[in-house]
C-alpha positions in Angstrom: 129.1 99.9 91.0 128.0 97.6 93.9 124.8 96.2 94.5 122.4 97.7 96.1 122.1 96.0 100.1 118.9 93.5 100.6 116.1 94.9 101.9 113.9 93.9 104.8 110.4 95.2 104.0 106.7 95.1 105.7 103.5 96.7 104.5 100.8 96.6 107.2 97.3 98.1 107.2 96.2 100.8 109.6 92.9 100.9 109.8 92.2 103.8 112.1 94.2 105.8 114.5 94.5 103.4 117.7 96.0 101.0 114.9 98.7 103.6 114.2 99.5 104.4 118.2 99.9 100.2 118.5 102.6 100.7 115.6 104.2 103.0 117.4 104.1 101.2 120.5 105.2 97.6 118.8 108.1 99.9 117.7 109.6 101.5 120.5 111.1 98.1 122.2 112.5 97.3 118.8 114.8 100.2 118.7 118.2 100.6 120.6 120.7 104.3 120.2 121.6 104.5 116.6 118.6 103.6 114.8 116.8 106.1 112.9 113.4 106.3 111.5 112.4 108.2 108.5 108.8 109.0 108.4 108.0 110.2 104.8 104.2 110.9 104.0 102.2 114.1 102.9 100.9 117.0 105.4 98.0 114.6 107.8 99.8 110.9 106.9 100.1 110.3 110.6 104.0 111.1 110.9 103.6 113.0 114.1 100.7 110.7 115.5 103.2 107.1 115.2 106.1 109.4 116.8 103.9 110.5 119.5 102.8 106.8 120.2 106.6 105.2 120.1 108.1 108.8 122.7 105.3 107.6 125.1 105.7 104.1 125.0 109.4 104.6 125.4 108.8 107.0 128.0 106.6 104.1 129.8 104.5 107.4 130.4 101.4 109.4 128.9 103.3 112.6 128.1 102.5 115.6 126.0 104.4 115.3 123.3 104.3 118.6 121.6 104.9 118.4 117.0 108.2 119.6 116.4 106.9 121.5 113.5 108.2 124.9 114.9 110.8 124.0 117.5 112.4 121.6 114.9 113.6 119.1 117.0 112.0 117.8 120.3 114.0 115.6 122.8 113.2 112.5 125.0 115.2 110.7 127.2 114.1 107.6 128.1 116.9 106.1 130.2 118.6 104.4 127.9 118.5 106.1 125.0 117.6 110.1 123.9 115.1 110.0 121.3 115.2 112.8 119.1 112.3 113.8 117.1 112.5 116.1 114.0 110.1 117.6 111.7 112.6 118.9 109.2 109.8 120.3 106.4 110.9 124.0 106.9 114.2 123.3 106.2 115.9 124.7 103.3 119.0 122.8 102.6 121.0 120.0 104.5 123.3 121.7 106.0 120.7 123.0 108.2 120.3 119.1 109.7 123.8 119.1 110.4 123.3 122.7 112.3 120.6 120.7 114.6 123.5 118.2 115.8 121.2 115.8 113.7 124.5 114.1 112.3 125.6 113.1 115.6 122.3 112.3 117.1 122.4 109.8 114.3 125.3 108.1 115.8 124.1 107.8 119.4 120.4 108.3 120.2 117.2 107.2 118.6 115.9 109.3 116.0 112.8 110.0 114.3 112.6 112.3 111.4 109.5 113.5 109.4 110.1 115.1 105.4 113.6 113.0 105.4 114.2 113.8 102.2 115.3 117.6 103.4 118.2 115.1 104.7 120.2 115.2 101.6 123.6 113.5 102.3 122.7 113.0 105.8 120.5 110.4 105.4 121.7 107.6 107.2 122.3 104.4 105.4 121.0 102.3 108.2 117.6 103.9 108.3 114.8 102.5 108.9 112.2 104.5 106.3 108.4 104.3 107.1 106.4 105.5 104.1 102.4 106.5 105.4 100.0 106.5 102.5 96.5 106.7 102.5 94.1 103.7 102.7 90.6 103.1 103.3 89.7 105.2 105.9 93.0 104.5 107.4 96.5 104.4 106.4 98.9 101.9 105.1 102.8 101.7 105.9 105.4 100.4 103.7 108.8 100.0 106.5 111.9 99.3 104.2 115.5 99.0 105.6 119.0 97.1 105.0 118.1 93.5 106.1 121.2 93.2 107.7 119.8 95.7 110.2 116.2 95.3 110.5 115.1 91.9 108.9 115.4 89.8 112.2 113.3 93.0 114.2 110.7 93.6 111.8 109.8 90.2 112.2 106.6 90.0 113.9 105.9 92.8 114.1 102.0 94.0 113.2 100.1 96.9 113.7 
């Protein structure tokens, strides 16, 4: 059995929603096609609201940017990259991510996935996973990835 990879992790502290939308936005330059973020956290964590924050700054526009609780997936093209964004909690099993064209979105656009764990196999291995817990009044984010991926452009980087 081989080691597990090294890790490349950051906690910050997010006091209050404008703290989560800067997150978002010190993201979005950080990310190129074939990254994917998994944003775990229960129902109100601020999932959606840090998605929201990296499309638009992405974008370079204010946009509505709709939850993709009943569509499933929403997508963004930027004009270098797609960005697809997924709320996956009313899926039942993992071949249903595979049914979205999540599998190949993986490979070539920039993905963010809320309830990642209805991933299953899919998951990718490169991932980038942001876990949103409650804090204070605010939130606080744990983002743990391999090192070999993310250590170099997590550095920096603060809320």
């Amino acid at each position: 059995m081989s080691a597990a990879p090294d890790q490349a992790t950051r906690t910050l502290l997010l006091p209050d929603a404008a703290a989560t939308d800067r997150l978002g936005a010190a993201l979005a330059p950080r990310l190129r096609p074939g990254d994917t973020l998994l944003l775990q956290g229960g129902i109100g964590a601020g999932k959606t609201s840090l998605s929201r924050a990296l499309i638009r700054a992405r974008l370079g526009r204010c946009e509505d940017i709709p939850s993709p609780s009943f569509t499933l997936v929403q997508v963004y093209d930027d004009g270098a990259a797609e960005i697809w964004h997924a709320d996956l909690y009313r899926l039942t099993h993992p071949e249903e991510g595979a049914e979205l064209g999540l599998d190949e979105a993986f490979d070539r656009a920039i993905c963010l996935v809320e309830w990642p764990d209805r991933l299953g196999s899919l998951r990718p291995p490169a991932a980038l996973t942001l876990q949103l817990d409650p804090w204070d009044d605010g939130r606080r984010v744990t983002l743990t990835g391999p090192a070999a991926v993310w250590a170099d452009r997590l550095d920096g980087l603060a809320a």
